[in-house]
C-alpha positions as CSV (number, residue, x, y, z in Angstrom):
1,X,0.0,0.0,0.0
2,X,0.9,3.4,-0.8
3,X,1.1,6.1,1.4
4,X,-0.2,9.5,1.1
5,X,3.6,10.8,1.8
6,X,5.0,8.6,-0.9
7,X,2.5,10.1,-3.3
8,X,3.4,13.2,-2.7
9,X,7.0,12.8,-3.0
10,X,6.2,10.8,-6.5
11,X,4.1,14.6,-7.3
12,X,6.9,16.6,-6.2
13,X,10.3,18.1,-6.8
14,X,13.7,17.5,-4.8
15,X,13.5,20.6,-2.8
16,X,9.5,19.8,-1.8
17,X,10.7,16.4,-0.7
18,X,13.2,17.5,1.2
19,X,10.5,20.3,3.2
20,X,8.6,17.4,3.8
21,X,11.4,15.6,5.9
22,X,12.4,18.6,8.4
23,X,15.1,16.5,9.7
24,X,16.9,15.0,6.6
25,X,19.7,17.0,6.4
26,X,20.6,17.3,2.8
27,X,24.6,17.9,1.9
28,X,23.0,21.3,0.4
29,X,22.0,22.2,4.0
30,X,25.3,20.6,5.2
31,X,27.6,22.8,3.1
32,X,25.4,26.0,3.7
33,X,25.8,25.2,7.4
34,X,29.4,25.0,7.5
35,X,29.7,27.9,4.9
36,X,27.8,30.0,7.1
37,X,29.5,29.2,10.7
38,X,33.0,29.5,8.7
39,X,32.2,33.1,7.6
40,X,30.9,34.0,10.7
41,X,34.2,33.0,12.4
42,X,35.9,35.2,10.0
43,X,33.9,38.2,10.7
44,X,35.0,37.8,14.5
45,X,38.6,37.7,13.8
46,X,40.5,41.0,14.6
47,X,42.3,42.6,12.0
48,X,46.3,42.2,12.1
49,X,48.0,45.6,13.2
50,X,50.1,44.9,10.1
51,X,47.0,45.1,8.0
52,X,46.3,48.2,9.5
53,X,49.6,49.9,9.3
54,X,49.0,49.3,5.2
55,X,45.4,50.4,4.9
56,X,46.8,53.8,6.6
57,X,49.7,54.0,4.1
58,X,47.6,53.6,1.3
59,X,45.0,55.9,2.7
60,X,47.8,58.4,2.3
61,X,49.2,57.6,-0.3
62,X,46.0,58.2,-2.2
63,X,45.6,61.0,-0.2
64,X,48.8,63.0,-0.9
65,X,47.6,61.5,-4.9
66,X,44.8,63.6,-4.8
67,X,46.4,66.2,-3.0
68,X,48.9,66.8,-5.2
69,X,46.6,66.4,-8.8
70,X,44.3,68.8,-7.6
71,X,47.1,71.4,-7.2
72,X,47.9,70.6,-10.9
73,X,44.6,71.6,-11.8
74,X,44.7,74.9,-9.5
75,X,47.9,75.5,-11.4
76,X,46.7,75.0,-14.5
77,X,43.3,77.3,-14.1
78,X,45.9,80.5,-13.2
């Protein structure tokens, strides 16, 4: 005998069967659950002073960059 579940599964798509049995865990689900806890371990790490020291470096470089073009174009405009 057939049951009403197995009919709809036979009715039904992959991702329809799988809301049907809550605690199946698909490797889908699996991945997505290890993806997510990963990233959120990243997003607690600290950033290295190292890292830091460049980003300032580079915020004046570009800085000084802009600095420095816009007193080109001042120059030229006299």
């Amino acid at each position: 005998m057939i049951t009403i579940r197995r009919q709809t599964f036979a009715m039904t798509g992959f991702n329809e069967q799988v809301a049907l049995m809550p605690n199946r865990k698909t490797p889908e689900a699996e991945i997505s659950r290890r993806l997510k806890s990963f990233y959120e371990s990243v997003q607690e790490e600290q950033i290295p002073d190292k890292f830091l020291d460049l980003l300032e470096q580079l915020d004046a470089a570009e800085e000084a960059s802009s600095r420095k073009s816009q007193g080109v174009r001042e120059n030229n405009h006299d």
